[in-house]
DSSP file (Angstrom, degrees, kcal/mol; ACC not computed):
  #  RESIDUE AA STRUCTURE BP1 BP2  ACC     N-H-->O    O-->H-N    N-H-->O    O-->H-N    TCO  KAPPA ALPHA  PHI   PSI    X-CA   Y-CA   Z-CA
    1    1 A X              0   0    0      0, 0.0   115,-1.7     0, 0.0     2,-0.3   0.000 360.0 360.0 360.0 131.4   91.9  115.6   99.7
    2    2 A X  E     -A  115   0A   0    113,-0.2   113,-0.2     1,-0.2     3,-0.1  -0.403 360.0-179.9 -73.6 140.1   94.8  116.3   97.4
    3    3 A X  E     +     0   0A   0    111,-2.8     2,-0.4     1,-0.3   117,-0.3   0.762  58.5   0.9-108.2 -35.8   98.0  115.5   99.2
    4    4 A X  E     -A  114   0A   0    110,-1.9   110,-1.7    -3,-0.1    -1,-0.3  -0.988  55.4-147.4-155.0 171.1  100.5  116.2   96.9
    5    5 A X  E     -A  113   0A   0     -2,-0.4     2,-0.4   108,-0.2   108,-0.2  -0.866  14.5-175.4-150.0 113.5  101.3  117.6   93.3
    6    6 A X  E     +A  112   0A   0    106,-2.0   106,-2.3    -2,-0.3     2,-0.3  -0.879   6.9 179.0-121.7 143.6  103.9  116.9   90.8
    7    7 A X  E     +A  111   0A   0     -2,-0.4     2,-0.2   104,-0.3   104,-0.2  -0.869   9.4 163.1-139.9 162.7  105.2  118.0   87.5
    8    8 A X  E     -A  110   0A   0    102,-0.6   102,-0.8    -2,-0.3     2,-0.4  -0.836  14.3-160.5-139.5 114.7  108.1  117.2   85.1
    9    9 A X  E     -A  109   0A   0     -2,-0.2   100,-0.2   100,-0.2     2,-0.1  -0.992   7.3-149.9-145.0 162.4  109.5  117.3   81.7
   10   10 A X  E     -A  108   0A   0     98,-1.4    98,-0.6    -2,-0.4     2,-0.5  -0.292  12.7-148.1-109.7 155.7  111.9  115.7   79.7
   11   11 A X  E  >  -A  107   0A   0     96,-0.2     4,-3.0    -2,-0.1    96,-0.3  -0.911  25.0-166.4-111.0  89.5  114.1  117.0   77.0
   12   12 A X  H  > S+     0   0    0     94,-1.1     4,-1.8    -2,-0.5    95,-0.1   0.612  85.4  55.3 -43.3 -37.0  114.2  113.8   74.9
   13   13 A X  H  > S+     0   0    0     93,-0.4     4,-2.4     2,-0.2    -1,-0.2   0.843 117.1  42.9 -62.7 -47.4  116.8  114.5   72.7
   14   14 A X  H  > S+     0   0    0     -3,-0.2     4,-4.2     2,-0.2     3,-0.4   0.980 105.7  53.7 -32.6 -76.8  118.6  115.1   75.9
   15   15 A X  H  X S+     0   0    0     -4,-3.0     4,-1.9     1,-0.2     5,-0.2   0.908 111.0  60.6 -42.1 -57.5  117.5  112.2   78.0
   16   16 A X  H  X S+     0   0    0     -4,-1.8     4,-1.3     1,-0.3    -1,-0.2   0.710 101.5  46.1 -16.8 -69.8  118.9  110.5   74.6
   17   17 A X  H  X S+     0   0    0     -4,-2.4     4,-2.6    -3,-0.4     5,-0.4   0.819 109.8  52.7 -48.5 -45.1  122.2  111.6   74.8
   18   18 A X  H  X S+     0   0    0     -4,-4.2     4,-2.9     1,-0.2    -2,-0.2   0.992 111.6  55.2 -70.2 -35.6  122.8  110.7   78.8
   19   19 A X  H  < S+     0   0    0     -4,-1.9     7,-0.3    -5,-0.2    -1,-0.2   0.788 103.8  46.3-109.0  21.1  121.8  107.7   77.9
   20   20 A X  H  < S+     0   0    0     -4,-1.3     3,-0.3    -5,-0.2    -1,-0.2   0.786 114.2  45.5 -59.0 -36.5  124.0  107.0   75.4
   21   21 A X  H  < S+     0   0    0     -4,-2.6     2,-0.7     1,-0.3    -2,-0.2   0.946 123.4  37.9 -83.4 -50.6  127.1  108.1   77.2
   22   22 A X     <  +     0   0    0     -4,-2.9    -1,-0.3    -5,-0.4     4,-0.2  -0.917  66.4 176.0-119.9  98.5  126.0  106.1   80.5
   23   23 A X  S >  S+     0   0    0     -2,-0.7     3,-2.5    -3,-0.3    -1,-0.2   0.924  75.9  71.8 -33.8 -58.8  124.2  102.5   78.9
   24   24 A X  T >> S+     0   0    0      1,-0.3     4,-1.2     2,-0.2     3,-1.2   0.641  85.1  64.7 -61.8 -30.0  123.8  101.4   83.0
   25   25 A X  H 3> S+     0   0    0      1,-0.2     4,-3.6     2,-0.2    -1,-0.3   0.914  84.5  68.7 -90.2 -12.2  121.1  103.9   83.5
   26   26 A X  H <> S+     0   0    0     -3,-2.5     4,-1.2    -7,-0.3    -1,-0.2   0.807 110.7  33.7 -41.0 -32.7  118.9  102.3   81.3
   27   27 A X  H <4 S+     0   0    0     -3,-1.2    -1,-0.2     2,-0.2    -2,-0.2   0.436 118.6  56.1-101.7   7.9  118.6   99.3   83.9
   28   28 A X  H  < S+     0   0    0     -4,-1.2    37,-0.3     1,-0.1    -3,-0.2   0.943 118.3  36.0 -93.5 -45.7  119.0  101.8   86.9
   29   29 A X  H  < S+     0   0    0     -4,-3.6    -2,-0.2    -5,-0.3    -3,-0.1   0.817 114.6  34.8 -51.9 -66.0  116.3  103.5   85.7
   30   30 A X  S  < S-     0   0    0     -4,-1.2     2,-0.3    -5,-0.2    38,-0.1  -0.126  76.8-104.4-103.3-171.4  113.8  101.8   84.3
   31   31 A X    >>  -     0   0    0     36,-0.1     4,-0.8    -2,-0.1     3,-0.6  -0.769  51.8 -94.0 -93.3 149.1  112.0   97.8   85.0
   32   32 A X  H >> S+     0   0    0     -2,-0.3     3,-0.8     1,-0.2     4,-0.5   0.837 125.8  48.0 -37.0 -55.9  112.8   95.1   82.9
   33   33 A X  H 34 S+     0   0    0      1,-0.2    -1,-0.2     2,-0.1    38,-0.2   0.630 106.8  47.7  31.3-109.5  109.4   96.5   81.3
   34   34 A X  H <4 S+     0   0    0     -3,-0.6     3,-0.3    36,-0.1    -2,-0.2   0.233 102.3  61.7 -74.8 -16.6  109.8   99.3   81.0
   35   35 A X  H << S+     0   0    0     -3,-0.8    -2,-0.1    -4,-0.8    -3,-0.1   0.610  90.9  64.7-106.5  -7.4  113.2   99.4   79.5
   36   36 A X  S  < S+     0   0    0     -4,-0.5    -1,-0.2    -5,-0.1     2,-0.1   0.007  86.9 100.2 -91.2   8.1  112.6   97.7   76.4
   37   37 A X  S    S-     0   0    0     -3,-0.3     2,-0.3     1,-0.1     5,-0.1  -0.178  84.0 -76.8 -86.4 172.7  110.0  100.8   75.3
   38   38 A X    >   -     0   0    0      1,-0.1     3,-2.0    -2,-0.1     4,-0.3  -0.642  44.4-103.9 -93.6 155.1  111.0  103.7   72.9
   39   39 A X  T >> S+     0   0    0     -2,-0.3     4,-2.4     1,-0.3     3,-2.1   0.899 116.6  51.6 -52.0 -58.1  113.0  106.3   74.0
   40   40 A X  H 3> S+     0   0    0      1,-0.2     4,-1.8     2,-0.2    -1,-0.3   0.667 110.5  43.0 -67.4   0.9  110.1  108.7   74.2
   41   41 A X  H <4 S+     0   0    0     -3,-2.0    -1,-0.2     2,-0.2    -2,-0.2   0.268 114.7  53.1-110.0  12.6  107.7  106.7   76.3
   42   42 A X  H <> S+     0   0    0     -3,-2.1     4,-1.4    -4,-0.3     5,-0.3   0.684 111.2  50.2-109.3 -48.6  111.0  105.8   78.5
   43   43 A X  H  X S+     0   0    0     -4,-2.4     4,-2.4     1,-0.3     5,-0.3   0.968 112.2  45.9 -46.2 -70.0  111.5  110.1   78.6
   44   44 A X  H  X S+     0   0    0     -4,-1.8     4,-1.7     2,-0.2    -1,-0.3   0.828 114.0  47.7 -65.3 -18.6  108.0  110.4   79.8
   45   45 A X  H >> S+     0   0    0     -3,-0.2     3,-0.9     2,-0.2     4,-0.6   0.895 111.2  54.9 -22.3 -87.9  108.5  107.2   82.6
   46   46 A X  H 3X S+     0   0    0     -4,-1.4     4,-3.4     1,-0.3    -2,-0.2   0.708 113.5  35.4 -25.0 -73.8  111.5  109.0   83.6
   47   47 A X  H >X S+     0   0    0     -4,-2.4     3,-0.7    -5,-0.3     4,-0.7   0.989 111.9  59.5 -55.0 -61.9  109.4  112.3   84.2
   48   48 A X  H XX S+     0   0    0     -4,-1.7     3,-1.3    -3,-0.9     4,-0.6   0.902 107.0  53.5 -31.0 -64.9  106.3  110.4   85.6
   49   49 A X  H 3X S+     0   0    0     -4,-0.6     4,-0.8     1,-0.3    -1,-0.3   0.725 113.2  42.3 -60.4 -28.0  109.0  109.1   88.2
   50   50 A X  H << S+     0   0    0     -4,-3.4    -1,-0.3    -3,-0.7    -2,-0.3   0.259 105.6  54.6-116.3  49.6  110.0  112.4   89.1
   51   51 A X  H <X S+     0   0    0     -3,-1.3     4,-1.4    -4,-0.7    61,-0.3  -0.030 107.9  54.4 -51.0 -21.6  107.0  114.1   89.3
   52   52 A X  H  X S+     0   0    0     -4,-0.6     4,-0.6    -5,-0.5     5,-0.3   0.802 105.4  53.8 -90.3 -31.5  105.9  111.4   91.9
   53   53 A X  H >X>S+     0   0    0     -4,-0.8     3,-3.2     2,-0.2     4,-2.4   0.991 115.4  42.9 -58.7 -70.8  109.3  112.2   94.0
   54   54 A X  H 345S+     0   0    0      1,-0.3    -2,-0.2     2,-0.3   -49,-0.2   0.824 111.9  48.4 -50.3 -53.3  108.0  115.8   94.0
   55   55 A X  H 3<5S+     0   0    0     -4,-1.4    -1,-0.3     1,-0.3    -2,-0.2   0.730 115.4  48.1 -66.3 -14.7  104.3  115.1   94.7
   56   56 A X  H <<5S-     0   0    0     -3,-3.2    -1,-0.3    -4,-0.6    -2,-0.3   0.760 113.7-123.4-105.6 -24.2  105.7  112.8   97.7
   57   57 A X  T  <5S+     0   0    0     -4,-2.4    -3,-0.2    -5,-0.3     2,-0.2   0.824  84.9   3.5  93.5  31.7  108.1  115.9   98.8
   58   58 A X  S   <S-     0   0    0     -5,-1.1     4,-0.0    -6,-0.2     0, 0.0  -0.524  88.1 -93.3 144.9 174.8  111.3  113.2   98.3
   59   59 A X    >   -     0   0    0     -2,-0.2     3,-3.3     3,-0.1    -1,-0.1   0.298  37.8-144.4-107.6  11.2  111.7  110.0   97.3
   60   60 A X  T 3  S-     0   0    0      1,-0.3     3,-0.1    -3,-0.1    28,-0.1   0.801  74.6 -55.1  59.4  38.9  111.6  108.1  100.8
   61   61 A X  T 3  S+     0   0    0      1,-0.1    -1,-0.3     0, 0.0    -2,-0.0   0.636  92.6 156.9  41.6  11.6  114.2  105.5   99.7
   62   62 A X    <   -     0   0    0     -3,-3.3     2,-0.2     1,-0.1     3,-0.1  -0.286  35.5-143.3 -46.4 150.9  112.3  104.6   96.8
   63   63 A X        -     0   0    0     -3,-0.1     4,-0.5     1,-0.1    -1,-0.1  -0.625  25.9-114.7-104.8 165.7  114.6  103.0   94.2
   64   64 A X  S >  S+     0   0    0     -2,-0.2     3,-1.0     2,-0.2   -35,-0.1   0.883 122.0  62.2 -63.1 -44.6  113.7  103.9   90.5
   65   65 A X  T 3  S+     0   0    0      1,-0.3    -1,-0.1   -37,-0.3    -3,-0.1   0.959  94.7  60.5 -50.6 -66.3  112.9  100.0   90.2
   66   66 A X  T 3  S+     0   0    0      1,-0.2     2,-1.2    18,-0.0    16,-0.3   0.776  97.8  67.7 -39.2 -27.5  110.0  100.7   93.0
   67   67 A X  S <  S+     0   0    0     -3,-1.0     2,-0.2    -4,-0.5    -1,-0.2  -0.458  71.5 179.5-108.7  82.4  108.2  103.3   90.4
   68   68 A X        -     0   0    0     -2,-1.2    12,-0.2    12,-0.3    14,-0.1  -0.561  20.1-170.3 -77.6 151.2  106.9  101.4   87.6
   69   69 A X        -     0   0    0     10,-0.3    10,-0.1    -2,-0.2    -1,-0.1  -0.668  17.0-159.9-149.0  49.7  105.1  102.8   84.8
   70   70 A X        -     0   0    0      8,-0.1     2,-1.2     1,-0.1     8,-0.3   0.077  24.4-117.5 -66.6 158.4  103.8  100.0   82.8
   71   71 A X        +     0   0    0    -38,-0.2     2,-0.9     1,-0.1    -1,-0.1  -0.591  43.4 164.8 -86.4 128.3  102.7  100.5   79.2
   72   72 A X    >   -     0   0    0     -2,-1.2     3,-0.7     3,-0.1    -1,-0.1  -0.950  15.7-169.4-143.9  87.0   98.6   99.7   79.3
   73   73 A X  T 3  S+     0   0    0     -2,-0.9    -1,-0.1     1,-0.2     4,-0.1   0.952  86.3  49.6 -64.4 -43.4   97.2  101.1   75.8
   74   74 A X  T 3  S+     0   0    0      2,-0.1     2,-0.2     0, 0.0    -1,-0.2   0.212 113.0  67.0 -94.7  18.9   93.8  100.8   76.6
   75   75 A X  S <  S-     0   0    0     -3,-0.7     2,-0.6     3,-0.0    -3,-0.1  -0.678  82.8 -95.6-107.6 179.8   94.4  102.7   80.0
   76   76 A X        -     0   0    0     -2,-0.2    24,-0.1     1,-0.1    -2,-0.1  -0.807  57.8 -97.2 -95.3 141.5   95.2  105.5   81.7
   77   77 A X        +     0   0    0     -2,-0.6    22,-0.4    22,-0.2     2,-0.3   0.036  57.2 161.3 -38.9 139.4   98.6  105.6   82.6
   78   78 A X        -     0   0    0     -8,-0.3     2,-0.3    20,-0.1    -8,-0.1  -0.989  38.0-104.5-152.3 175.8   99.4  104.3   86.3
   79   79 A X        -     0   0    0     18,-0.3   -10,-0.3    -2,-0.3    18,-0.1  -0.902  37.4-118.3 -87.8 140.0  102.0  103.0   88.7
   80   80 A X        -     0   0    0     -2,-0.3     2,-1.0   -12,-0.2   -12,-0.3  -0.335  35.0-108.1 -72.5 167.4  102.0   99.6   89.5
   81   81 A X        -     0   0    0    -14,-0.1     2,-0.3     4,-0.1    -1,-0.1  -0.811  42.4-174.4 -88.9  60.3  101.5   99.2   92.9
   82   82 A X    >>  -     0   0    0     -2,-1.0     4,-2.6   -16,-0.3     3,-2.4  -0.675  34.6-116.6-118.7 127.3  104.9   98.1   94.3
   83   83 A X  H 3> S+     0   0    0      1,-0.3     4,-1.9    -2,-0.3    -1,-0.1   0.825 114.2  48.4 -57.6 -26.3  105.2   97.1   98.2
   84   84 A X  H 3> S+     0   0    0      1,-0.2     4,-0.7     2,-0.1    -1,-0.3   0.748 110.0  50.7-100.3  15.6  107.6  100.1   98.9
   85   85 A X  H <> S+     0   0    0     -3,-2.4     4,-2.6     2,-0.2    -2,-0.2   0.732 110.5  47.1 -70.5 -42.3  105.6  102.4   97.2
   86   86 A X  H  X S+     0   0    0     -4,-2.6     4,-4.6     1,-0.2     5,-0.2   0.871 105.4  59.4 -71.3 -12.2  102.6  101.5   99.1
   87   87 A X  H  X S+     0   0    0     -4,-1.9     4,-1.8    -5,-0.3     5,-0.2   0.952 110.1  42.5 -69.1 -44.0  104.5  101.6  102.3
   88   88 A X  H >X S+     0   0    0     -4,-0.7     4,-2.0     2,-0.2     3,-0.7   0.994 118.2  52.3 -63.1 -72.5  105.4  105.6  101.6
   89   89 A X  H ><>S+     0   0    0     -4,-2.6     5,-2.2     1,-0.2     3,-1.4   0.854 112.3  39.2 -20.4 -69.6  101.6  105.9  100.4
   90   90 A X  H ><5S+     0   0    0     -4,-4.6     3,-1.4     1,-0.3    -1,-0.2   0.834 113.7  55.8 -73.8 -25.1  100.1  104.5  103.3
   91   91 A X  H <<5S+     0   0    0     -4,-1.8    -1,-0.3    -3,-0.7    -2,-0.2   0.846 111.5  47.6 -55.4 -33.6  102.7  106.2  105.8
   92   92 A X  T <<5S-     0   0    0     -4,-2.0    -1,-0.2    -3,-1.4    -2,-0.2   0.547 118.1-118.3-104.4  -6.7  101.6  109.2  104.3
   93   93 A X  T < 5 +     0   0    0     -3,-1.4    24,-0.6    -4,-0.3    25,-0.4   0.370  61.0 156.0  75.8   7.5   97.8  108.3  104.6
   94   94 A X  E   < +B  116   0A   0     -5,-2.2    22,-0.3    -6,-0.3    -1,-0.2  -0.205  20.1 170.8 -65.4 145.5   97.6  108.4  100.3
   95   95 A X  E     +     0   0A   0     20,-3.1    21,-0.2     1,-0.3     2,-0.1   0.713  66.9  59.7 -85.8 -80.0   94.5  106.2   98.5
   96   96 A X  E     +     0   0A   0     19,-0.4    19,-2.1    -7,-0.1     2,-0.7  -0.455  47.1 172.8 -85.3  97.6   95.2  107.7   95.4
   97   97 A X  E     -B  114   0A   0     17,-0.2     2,-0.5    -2,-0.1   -18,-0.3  -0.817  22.1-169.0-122.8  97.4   97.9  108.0   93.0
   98   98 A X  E     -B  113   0A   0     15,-0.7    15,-2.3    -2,-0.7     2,-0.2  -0.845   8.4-158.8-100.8 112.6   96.7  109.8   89.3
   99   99 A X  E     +B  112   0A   0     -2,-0.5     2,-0.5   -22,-0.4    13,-0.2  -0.519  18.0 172.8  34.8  78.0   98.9  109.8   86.4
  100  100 A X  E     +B  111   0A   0     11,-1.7    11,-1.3    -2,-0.2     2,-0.3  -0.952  12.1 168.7-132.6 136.5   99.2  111.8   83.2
  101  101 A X  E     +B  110   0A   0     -2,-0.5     2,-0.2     9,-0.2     9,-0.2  -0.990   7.9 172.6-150.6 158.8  101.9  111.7   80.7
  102  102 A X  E     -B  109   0A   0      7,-1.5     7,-2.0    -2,-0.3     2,-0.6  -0.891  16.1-162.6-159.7 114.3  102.7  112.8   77.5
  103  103 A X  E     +B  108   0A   0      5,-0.3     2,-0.3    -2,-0.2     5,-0.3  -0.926  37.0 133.8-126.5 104.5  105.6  113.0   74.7
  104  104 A X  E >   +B  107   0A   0      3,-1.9     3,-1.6    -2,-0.6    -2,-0.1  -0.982  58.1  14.0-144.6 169.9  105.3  115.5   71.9
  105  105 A X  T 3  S-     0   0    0      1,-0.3     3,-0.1    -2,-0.3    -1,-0.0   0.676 130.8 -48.6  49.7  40.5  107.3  118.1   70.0
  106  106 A X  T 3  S+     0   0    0      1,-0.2   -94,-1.1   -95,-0.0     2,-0.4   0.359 120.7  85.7  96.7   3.9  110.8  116.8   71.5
  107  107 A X  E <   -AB  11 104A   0     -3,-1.6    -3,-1.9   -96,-0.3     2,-0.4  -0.938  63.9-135.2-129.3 150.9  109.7  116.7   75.1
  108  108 A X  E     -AB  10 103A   0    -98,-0.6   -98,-1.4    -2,-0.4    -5,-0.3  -0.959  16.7-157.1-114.8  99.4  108.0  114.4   77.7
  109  109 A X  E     +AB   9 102A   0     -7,-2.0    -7,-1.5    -2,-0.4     2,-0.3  -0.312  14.5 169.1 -50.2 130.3  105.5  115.3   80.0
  110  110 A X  E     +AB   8 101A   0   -102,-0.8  -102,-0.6    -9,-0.2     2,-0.2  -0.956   3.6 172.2-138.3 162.6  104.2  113.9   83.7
  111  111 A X  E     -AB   7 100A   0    -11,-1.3   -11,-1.7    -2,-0.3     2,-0.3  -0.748   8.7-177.8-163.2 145.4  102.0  115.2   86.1
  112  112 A X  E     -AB   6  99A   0   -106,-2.3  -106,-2.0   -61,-0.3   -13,-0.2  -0.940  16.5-157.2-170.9 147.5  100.6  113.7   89.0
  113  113 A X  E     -AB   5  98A   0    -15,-2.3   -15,-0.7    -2,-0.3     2,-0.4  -0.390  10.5-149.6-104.2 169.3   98.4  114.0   91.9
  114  114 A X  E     -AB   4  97A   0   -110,-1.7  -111,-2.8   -17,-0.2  -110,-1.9  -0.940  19.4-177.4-143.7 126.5   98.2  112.3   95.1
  115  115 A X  E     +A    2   0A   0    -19,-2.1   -20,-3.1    -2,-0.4   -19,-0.4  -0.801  20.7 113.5-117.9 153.3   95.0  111.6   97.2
  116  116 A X  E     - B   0  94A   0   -115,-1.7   -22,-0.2   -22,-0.3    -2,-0.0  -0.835  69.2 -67.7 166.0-178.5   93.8  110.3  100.2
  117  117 A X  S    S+     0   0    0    -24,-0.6     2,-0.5    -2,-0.2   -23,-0.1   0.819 104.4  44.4 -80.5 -23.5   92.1  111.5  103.7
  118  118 A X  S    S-     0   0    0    -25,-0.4     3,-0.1  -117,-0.1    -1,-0.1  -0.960  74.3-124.3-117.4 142.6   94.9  113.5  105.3
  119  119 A X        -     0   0    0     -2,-0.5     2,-0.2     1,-0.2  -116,-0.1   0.113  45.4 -93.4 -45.6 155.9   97.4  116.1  104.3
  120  120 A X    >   -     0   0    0   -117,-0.3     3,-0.9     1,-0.1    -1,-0.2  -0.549  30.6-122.4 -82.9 165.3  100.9  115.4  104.9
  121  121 A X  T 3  S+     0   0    0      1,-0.3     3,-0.4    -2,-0.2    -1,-0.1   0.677 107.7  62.6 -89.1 -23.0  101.8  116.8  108.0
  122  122 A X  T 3  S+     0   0    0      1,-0.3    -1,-0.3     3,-0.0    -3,-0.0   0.804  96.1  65.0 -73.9 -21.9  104.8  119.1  106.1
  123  123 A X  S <  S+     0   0    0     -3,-0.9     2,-0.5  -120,-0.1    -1,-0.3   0.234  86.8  96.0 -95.4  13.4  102.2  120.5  104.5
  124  124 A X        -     0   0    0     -3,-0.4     2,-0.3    -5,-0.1    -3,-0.0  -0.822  50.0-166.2 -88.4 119.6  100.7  122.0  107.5
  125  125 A X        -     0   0    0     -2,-0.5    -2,-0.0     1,-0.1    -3,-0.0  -0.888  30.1-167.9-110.9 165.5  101.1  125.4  109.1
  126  126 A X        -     0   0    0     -2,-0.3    -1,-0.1     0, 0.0    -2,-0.0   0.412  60.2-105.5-123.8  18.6  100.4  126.8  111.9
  127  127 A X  S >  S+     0   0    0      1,-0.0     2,-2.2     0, 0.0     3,-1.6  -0.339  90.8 102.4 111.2 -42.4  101.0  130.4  110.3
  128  128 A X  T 3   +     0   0    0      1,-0.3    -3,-0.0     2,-0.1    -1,-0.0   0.161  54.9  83.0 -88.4  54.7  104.0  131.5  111.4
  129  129 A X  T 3         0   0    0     -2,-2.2    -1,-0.3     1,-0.1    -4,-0.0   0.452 360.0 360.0-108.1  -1.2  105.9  130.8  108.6
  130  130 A X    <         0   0    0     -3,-1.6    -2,-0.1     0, 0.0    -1,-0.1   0.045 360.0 360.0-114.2 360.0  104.6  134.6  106.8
């Protein structure tokens, strides 16, 4: 059952600039990793990591460090697997975390779904919200 759904995108040229003016947010941002990558496959992280805050409906004291995005060429993009990421997963009852990202024509793309056998419990109504 999908549990949650997240989208993002980057303005690269942007993203560029902020982190020119602020250096620091390269390492706030990104993993050791991860931070050593080209600016557009660091834009689309960057989106990947919030598109997973949105699909999780906030970011649960995750640090940026906790949502890795390691570079695997012959795979499909995923997050590693990081103990406080699974702790928000598994609080939340999630398997499943799938991954798409994508950098073209000055922008960076994420999108990502979140599975597993029950809905989050915000996502529940009991109607009378209409």
């Amino acid at each position: 059952m999908i549990q949650g759904i997240g989208v993002d995108t980057v303005d690269i040229s942007r993203f560029e600039r902020q982190l020119e003016r602020t250096p620091q947010l390269n390492t706030r941002l990104f993993t050791a990793r991860e931070a050593g990558l080209a600016l557009a496959s660091r834009a689309a992280r960057f989106a990947a990591k919030e598109a997973l805050i949105k699909a999780l409906g906030g970011s649960h004291d995750l640090s940026w460090q906790d949502l890795e995005v390691p570079r695997t060429p012959k795979e499909a993009p995923t997050f590693t697997r990081t103990p406080a990421l699974d702790r928000v997963l598994a609080g939340r009852g999630a398997s499943t975390v799938h991954l798409s990202i994508t950098h073209d024509g000055g922008v960076a793309t994420a999108f990502v779904v979140i599975e597993g056998g029950t809905r989050f419990a915000a996502a529940e109504s009991d109607g009378d919200d209409e």
